[in-house]
N, CA and C atoms of all chains as a GROMACS GRO file, in nm:
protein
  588
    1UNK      N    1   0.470  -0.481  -1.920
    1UNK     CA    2   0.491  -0.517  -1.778
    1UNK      C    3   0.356  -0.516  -1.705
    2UNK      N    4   0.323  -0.628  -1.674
    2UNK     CA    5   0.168  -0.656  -1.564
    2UNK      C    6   0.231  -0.614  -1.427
    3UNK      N    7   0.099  -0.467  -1.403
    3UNK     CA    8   0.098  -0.447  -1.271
    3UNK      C    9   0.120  -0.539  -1.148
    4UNK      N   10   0.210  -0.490  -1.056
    4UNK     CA   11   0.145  -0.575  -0.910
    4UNK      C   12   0.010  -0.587  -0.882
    5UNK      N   13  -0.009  -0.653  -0.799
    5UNK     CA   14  -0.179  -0.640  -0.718
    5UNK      C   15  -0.155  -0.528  -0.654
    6UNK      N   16  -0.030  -0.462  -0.574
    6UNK     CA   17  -0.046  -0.318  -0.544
    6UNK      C   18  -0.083  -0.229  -0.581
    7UNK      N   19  -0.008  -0.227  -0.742
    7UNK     CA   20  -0.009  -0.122  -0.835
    7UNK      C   21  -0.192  -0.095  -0.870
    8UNK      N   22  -0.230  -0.211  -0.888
    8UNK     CA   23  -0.382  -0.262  -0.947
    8UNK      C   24  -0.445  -0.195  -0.843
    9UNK      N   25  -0.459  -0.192  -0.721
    9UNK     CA   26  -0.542  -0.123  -0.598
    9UNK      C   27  -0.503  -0.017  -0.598
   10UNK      N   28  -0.412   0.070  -0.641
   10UNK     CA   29  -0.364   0.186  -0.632
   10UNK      C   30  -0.422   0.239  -0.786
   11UNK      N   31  -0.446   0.171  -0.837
   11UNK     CA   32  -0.492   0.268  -0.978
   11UNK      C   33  -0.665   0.258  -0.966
   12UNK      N   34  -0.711   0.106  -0.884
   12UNK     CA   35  -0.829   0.096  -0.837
   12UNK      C   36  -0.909   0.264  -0.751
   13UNK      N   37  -0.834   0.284  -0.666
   13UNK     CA   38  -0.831   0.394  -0.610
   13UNK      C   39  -0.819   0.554  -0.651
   14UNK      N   40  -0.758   0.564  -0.770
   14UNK     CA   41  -0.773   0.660  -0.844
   14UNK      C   42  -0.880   0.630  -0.933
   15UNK      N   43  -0.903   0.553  -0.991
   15UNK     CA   44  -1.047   0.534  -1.099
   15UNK      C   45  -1.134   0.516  -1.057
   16UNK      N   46  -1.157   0.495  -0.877
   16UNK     CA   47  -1.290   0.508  -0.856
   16UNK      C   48  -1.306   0.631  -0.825
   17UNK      N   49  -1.210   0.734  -0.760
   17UNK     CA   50  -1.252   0.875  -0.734
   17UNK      C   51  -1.282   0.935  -0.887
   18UNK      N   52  -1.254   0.896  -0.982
   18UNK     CA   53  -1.250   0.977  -1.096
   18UNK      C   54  -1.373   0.920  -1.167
   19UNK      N   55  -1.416   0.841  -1.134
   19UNK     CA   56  -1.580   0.771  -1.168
   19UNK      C   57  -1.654   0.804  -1.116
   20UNK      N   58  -1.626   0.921  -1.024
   20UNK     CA   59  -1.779   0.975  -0.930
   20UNK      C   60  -1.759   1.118  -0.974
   21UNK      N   61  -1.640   1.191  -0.979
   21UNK     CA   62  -1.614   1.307  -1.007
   21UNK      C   63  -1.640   1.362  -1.162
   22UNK      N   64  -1.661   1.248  -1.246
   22UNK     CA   65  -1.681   1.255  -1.392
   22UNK      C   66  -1.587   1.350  -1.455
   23UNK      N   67  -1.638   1.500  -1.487
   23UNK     CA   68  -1.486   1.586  -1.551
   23UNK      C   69  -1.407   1.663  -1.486
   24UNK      N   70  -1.463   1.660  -1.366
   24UNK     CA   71  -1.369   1.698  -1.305
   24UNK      C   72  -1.298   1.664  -1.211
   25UNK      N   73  -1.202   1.715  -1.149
   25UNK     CA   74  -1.119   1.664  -1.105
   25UNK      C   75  -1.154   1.644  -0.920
   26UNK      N   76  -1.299   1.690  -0.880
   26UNK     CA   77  -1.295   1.658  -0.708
   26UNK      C   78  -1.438   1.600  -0.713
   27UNK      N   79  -1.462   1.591  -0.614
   27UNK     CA   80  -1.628   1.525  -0.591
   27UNK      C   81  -1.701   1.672  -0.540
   28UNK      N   82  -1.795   1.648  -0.544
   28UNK     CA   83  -1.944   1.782  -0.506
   28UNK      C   84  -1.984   1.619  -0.338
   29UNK      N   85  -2.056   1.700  -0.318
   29UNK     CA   86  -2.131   1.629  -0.210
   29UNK      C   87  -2.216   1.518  -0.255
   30UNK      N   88  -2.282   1.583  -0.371
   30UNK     CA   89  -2.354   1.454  -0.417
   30UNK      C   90  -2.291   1.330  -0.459
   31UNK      N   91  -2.130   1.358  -0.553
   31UNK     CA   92  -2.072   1.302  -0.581
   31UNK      C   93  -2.068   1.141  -0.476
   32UNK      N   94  -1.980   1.227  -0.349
   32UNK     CA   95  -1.951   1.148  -0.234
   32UNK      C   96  -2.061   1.078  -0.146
   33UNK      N   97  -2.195   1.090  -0.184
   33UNK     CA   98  -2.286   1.042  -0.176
   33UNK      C   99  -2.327   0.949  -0.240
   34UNK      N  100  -2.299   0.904  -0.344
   34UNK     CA  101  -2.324   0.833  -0.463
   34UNK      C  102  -2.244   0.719  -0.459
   35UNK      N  103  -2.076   0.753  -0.416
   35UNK     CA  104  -2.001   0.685  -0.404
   35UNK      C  105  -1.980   0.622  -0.266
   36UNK      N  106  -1.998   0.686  -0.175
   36UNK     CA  107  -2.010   0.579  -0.057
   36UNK      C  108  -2.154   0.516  -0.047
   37UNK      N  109  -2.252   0.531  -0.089
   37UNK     CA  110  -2.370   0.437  -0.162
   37UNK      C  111  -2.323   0.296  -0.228
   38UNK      N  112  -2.246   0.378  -0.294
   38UNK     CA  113  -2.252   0.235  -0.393
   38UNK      C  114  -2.095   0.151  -0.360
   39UNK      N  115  -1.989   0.202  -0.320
   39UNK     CA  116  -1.863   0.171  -0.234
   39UNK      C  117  -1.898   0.081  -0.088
   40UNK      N  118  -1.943   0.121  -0.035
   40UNK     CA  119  -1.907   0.127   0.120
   40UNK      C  120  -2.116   0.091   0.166
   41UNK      N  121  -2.203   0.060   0.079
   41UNK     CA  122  -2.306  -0.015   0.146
   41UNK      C  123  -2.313  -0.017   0.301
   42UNK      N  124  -2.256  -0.148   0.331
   42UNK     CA  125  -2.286  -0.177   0.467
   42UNK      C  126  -2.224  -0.096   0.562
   43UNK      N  127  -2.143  -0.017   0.543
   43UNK     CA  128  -2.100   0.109   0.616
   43UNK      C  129  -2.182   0.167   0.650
   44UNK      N  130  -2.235   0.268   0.555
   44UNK     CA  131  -2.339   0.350   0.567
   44UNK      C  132  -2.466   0.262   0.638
   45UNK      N  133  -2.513   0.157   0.623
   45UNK     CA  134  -2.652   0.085   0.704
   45UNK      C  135  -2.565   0.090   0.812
   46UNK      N  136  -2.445   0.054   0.871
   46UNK     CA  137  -2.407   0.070   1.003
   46UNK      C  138  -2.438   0.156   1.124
   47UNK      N  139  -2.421   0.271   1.016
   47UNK     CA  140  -2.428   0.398   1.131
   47UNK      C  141  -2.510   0.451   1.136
   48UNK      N  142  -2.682   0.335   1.109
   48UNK     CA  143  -2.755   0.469   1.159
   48UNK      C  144  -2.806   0.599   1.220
   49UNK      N  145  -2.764   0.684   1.111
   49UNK     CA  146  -2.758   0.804   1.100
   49UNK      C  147  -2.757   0.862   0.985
   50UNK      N  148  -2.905   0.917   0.884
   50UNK     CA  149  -2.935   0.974   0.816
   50UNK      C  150  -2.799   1.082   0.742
   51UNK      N  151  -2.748   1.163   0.874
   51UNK     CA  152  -2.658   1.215   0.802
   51UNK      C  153  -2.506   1.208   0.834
   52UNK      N  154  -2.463   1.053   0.795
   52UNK     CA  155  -2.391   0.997   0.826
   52UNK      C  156  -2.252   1.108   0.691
   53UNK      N  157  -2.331   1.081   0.580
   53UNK     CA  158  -2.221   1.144   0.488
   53UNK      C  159  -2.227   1.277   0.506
   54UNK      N  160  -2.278   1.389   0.558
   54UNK     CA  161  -2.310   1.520   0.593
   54UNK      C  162  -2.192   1.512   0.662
   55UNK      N  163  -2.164   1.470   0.774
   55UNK     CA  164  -2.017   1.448   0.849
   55UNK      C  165  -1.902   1.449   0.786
   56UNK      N  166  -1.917   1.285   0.700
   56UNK     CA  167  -1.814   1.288   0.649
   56UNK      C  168  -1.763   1.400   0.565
   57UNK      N  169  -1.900   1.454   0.465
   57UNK     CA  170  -1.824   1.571   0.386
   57UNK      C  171  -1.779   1.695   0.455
   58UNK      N  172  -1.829   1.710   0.584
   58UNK     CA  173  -1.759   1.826   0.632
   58UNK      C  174  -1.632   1.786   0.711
   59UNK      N  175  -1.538   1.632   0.744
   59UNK     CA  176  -1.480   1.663   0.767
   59UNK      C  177  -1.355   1.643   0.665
   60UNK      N  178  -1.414   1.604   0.518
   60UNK     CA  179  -1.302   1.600   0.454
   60UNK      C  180  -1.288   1.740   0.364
   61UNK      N  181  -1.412   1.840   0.371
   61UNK     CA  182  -1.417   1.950   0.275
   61UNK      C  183  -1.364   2.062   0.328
   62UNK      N  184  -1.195   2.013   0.356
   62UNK     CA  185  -1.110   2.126   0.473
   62UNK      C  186  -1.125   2.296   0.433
   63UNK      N  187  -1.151   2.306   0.308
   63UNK     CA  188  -1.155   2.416   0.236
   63UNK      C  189  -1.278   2.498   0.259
   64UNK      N  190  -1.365   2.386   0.298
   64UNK     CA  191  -1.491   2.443   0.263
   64UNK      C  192  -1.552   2.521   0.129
   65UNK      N  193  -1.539   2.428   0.086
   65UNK     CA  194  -1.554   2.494  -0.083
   65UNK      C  195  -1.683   2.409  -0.144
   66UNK      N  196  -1.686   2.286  -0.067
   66UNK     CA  197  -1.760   2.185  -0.136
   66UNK      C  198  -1.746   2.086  -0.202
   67UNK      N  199  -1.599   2.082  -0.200
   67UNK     CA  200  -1.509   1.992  -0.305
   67UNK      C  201  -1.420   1.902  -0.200
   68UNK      N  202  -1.399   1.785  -0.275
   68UNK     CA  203  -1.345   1.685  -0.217
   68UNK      C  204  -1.251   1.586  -0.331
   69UNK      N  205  -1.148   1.706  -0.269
   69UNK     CA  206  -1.024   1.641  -0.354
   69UNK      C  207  -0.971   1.540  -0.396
   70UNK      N  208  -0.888   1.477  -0.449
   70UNK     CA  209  -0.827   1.287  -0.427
   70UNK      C  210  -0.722   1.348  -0.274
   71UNK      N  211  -0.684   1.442  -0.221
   71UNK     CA  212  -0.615   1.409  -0.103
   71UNK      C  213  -0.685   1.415  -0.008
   72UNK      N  214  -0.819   1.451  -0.032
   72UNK     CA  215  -0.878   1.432   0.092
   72UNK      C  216  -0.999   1.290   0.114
   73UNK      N  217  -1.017   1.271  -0.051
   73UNK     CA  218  -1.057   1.104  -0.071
   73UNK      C  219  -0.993   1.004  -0.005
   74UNK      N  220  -0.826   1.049  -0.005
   74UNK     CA  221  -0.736   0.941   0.016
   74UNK      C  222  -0.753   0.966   0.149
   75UNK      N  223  -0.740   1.035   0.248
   75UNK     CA  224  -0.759   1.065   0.402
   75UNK      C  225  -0.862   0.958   0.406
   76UNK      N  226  -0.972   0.967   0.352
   76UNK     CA  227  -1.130   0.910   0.419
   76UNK      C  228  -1.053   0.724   0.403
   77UNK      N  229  -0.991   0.677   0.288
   77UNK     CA  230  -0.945   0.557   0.232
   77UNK      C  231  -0.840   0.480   0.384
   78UNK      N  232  -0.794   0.594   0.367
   78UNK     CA  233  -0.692   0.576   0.491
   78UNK      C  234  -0.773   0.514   0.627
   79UNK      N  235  -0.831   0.640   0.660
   79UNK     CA  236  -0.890   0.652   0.808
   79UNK      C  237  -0.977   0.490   0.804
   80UNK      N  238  -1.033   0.474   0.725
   80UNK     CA  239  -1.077   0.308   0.707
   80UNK      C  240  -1.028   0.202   0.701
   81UNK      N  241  -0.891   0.213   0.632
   81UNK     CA  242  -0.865   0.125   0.578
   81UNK      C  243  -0.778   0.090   0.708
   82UNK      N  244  -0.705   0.201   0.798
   82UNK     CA  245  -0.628   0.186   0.905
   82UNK      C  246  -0.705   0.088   1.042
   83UNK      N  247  -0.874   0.177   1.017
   83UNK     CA  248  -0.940   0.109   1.123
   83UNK      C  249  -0.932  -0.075   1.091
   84UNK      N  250  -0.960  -0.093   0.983
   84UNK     CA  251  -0.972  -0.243   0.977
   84UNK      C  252  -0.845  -0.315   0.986
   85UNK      N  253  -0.722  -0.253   0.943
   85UNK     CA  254  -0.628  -0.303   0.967
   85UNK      C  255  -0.614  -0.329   1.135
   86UNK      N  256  -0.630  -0.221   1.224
   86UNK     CA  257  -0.669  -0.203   1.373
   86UNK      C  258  -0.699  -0.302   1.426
   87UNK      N  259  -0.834  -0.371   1.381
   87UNK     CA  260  -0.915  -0.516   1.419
   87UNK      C  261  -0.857  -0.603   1.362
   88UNK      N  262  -0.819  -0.592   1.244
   88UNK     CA  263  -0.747  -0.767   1.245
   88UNK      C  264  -0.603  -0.761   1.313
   89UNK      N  265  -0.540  -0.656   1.306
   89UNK     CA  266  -0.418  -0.695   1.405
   89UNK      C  267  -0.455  -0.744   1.580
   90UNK      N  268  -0.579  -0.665   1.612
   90UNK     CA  269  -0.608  -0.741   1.729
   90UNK      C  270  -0.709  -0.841   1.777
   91UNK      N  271  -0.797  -0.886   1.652
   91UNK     CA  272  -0.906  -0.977   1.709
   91UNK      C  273  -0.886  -1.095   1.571
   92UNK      N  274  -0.756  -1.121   1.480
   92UNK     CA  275  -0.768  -1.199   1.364
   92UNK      C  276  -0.646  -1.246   1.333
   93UNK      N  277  -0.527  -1.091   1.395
   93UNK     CA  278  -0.356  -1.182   1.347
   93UNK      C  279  -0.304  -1.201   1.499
   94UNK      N  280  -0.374  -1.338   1.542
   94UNK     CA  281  -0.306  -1.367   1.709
   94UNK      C  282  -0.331  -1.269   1.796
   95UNK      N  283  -0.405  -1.188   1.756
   95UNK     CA  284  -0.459  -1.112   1.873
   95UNK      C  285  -0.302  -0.984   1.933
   96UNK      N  286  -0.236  -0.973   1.800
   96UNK     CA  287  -0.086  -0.885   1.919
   96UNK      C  288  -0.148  -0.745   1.875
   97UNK      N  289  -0.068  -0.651   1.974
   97UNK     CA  290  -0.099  -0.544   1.910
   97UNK      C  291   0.025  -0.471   1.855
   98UNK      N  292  -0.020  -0.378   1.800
   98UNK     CA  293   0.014  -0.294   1.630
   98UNK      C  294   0.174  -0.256   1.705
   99UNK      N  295  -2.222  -1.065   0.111
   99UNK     CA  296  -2.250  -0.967   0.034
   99UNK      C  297  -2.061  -0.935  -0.026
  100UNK      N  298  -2.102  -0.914  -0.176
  100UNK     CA  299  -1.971  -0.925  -0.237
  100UNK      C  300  -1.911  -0.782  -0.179
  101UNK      N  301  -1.796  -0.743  -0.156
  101UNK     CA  302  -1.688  -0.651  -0.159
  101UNK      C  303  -1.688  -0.561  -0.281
  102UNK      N  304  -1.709  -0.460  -0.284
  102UNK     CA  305  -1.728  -0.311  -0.348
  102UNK      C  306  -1.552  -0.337  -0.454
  103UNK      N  307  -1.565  -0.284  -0.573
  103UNK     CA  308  -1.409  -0.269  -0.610
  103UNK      C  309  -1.308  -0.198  -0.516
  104UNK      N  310  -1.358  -0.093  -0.462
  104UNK     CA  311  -1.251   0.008  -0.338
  104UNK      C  312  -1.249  -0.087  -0.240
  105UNK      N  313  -1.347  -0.166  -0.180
  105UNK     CA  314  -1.294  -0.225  -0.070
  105UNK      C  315  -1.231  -0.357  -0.056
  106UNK      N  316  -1.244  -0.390  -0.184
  106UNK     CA  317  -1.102  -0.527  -0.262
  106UNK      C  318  -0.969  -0.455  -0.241
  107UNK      N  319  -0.982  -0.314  -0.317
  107UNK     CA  320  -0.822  -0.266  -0.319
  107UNK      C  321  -0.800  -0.229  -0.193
  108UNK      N  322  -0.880  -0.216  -0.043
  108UNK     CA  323  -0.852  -0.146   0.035
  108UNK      C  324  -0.772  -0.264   0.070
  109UNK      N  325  -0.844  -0.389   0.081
  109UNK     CA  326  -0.796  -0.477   0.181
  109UNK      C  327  -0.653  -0.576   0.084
  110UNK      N  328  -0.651  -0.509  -0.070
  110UNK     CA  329  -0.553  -0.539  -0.114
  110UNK      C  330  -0.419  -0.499  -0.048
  111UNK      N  331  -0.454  -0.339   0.009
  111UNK     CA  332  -0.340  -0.226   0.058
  111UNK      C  333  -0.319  -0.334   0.190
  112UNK      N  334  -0.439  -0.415   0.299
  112UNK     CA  335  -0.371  -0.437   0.400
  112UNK      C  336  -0.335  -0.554   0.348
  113UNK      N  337  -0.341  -0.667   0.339
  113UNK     CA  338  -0.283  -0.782   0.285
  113UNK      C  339  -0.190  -0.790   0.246
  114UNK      N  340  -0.130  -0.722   0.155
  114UNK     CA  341  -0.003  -0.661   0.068
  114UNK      C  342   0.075  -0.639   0.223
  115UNK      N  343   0.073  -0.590   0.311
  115UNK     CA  344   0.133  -0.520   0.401
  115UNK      C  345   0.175  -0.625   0.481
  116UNK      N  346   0.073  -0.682   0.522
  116UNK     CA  347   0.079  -0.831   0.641
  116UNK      C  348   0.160  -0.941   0.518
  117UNK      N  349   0.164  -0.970   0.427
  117UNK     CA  350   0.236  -1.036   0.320
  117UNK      C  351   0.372  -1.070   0.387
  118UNK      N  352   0.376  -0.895   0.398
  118UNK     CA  353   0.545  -0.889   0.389
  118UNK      C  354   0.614  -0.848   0.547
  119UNK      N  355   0.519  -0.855   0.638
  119UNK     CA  356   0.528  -0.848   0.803
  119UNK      C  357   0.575  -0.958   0.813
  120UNK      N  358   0.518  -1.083   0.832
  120UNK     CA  359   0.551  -1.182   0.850
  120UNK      C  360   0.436  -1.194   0.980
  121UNK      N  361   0.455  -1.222   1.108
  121UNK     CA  362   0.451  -1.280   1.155
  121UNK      C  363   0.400  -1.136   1.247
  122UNK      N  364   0.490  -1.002   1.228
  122UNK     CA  365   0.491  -0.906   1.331
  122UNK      C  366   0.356  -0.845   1.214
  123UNK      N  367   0.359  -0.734   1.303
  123UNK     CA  368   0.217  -0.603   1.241
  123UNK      C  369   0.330  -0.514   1.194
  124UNK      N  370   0.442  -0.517   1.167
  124UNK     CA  371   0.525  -0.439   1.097
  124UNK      C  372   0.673  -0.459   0.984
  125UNK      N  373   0.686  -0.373   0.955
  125UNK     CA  374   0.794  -0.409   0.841
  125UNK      C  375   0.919  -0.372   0.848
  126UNK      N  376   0.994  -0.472   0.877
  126UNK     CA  377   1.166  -0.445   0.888
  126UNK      C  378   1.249  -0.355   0.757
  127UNK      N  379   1.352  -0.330   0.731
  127UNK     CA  380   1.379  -0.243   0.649
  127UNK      C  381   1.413  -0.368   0.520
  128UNK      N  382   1.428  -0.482   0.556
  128UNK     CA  383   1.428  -0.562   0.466
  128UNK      C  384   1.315  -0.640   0.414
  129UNK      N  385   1.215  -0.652   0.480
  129UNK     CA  386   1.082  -0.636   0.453
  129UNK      C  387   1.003  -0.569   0.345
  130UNK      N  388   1.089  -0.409   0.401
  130UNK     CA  389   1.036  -0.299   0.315
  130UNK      C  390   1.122  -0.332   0.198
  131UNK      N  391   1.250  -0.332   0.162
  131UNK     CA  392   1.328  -0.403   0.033
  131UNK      C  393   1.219  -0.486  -0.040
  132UNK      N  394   1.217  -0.597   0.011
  132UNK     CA  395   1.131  -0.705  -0.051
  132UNK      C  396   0.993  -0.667  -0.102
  133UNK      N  397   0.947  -0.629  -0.039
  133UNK     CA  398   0.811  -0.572  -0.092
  133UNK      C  399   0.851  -0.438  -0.189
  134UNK      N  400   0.919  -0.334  -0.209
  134UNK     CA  401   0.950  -0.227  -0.319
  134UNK      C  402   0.997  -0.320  -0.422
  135UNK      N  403   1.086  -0.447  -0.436
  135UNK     CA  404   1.139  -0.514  -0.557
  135UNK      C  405   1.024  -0.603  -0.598
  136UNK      N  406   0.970  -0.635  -0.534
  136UNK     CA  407   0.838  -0.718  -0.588
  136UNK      C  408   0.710  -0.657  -0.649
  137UNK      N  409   0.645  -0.545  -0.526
  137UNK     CA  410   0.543  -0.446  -0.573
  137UNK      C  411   0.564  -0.340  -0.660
  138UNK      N  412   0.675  -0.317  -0.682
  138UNK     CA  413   0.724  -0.134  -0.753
  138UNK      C  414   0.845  -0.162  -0.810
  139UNK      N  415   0.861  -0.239  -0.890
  139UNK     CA  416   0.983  -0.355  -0.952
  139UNK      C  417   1.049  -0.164  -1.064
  140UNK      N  418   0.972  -0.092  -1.126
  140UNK     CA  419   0.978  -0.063  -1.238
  140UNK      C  420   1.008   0.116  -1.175
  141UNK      N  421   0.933   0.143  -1.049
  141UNK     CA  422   0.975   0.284  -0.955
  141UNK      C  423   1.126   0.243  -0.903
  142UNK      N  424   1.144   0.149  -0.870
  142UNK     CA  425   1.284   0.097  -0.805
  142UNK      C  426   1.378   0.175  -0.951
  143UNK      N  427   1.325   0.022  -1.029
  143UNK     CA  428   1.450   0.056  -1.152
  143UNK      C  429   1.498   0.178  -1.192
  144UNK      N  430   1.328   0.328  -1.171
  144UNK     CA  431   1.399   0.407  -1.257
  144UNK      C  432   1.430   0.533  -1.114
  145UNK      N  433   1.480   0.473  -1.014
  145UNK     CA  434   1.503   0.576  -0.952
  145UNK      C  435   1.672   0.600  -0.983
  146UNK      N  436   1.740   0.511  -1.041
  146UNK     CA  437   1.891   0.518  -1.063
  146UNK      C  438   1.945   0.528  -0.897
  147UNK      N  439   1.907   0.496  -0.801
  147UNK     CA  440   1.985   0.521  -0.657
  147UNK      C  441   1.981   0.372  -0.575
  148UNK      N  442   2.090   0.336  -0.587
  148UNK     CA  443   2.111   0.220  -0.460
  148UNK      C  444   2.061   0.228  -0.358
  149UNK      N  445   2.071   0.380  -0.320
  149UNK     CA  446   1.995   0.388  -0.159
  149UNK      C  447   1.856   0.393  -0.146
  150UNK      N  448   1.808   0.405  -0.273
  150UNK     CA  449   1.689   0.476  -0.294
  150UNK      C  450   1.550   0.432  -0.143
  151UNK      N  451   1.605   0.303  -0.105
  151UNK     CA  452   1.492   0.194  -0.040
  151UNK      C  453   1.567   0.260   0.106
  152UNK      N  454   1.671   0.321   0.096
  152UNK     CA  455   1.765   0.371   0.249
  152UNK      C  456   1.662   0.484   0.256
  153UNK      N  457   1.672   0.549   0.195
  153UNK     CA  458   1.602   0.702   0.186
  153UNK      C  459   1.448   0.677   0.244
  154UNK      N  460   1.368   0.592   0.161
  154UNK     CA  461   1.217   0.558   0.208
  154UNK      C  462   1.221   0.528   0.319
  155UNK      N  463   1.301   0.386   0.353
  155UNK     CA  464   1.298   0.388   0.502
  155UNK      C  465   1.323   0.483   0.620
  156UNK      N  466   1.428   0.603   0.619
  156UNK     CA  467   1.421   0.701   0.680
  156UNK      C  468   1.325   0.787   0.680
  157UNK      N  469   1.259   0.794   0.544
  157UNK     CA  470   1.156   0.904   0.580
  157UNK      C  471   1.035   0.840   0.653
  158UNK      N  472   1.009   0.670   0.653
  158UNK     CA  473   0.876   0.622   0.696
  158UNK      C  474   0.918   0.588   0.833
  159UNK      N  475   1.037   0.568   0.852
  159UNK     CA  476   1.073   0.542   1.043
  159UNK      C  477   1.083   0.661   1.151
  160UNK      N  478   0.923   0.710   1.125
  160UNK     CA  479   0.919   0.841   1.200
  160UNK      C  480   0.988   0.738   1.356
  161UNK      N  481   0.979   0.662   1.430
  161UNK     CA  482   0.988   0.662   1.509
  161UNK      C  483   1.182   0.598   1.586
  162UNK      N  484   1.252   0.589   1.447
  162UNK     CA  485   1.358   0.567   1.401
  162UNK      C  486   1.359   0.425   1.532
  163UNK      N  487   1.258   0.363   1.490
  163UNK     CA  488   1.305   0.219   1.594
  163UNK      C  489   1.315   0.093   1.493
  164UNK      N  490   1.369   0.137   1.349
  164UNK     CA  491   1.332   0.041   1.269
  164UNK      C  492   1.233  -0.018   1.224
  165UNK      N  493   1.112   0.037   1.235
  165UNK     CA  494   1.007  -0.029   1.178
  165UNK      C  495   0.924   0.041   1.084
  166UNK      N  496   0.834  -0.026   0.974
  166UNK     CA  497   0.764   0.051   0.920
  166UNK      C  498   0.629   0.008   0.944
  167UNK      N  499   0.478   0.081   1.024
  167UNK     CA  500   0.359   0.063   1.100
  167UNK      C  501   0.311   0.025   0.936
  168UNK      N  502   0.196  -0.011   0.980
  168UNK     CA  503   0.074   0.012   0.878
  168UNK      C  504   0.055   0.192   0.842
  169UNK      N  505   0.074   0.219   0.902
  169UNK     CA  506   0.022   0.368   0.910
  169UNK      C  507   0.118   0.442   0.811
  170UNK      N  508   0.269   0.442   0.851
  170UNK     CA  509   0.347   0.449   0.757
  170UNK      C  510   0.369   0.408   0.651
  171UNK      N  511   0.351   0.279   0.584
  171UNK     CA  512   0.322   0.227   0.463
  171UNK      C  513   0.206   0.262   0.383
  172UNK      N  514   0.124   0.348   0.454
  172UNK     CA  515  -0.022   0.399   0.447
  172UNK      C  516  -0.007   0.524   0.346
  173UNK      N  517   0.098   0.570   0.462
  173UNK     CA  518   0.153   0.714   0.369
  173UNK      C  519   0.241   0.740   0.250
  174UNK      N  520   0.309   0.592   0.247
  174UNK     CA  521   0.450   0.582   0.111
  174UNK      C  522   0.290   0.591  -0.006
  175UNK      N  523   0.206   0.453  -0.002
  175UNK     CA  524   0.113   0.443  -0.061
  175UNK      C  525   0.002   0.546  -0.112
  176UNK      N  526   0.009   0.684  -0.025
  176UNK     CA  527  -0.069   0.788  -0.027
  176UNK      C  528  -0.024   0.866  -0.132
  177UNK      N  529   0.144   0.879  -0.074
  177UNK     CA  530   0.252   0.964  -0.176
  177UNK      C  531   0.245   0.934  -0.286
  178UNK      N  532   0.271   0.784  -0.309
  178UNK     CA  533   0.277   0.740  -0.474
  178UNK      C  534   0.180   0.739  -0.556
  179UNK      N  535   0.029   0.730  -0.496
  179UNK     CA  536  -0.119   0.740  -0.550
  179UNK      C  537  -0.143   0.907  -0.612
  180UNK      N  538  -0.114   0.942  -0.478
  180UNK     CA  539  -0.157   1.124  -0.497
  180UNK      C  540  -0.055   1.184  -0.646
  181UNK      N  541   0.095   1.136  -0.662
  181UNK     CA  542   0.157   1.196  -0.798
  181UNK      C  543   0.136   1.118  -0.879
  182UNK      N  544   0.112   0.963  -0.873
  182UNK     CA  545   0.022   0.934  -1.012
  182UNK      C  546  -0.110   1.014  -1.024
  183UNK      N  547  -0.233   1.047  -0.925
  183UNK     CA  548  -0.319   1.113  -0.957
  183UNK      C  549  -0.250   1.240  -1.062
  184UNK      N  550  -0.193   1.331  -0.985
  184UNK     CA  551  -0.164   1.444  -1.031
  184UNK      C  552  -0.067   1.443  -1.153
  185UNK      N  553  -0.028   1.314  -1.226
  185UNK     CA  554   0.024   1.322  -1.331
  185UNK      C  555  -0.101   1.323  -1.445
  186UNK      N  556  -0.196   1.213  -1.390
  186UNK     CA  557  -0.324   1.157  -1.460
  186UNK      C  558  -0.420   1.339  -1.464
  187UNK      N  559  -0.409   1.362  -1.368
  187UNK     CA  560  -0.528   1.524  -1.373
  187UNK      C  561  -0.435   1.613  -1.504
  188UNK      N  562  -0.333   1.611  -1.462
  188UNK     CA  563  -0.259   1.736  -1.577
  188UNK      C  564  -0.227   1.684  -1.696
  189UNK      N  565  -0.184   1.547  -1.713
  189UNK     CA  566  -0.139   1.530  -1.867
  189UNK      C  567  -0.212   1.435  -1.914
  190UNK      N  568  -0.383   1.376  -1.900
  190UNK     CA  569  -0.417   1.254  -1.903
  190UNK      C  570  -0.596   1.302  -1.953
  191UNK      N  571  -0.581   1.357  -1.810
  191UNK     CA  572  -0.750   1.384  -1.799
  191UNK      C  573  -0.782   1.553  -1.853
  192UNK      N  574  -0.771   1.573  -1.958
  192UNK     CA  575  -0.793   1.668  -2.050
  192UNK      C  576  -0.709   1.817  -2.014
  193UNK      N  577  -0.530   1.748  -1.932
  193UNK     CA  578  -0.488   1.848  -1.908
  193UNK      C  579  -0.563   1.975  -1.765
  194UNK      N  580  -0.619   1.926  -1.736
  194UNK     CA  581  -0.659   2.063  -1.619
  194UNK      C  582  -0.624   2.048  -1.516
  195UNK      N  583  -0.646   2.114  -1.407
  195UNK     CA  584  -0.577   2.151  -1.272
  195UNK      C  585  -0.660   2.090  -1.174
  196UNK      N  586  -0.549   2.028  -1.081
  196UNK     CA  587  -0.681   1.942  -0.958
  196UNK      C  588  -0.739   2.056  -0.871
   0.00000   0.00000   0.00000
């Protein structure tokens, strides 16, 4: 049985957190550094601000442990993925809102 | 500048969503039908429950006005990612604990 294109972005999403995390199972800081480097490029040139991912890891490292879980990967996936949905519902699908 | 693999699947997650909106920024409960028999053909089959798509929709219509947001479809998508992760961490990826 061939995945949906859902299914395919949803396993996309687990294999890229698990391609930065290597054996284990969360990211380190550097990790999440590496990966929104090489993910999310023009993001990061956006906000100039040096410590643009310093932020981010403290606000997804609820634990404070240093680790950055897949539920708190998926938060950061979200919080993005919601914003862009945001703009095209109002400046791309007729302009209505959400 | 080409699109990162995560940010193909991100905008897979919104596309997929607007697919099956139609026209609105949200998803009717038959909407939501259509898209679970098309995207998740094989989670449907093995839930053994007719209602099974009754049940989702209640739990994603926090606002019980019939609709399902982006935001909410955000979270079915979160749910189903996060226990495939956690099947993949314990019985996949050398057995260990997330």
């Amino acid at each position: 049985m061939v995945p949906s294109e859902l299914e395919q972005a949803m396993e996309t999403l687990m294999f890229t957190f698990h391609k930065y995390c290597g054996d284990k199972n969360y990211m380190s800081k550097d990790d999440l550094h590496k990966m929104m480097e090489s993910e999310f490029p023009e993001f990061l040139k956006n906000q100039n601000d040096p410590r643009a991912v310093d932020k981010i890891m403290k606000d997804l490292d609820q634990c404070r442990d240093g680790r950055v879980t897949f539920h708190s990967f998926f938060s950061l996936i979200a919080g993005l993925t919601i914003a862009c949905n945001d703009y095209y519902c109002k400046n791309m699908k007729g302009g209505r809102k959400q």
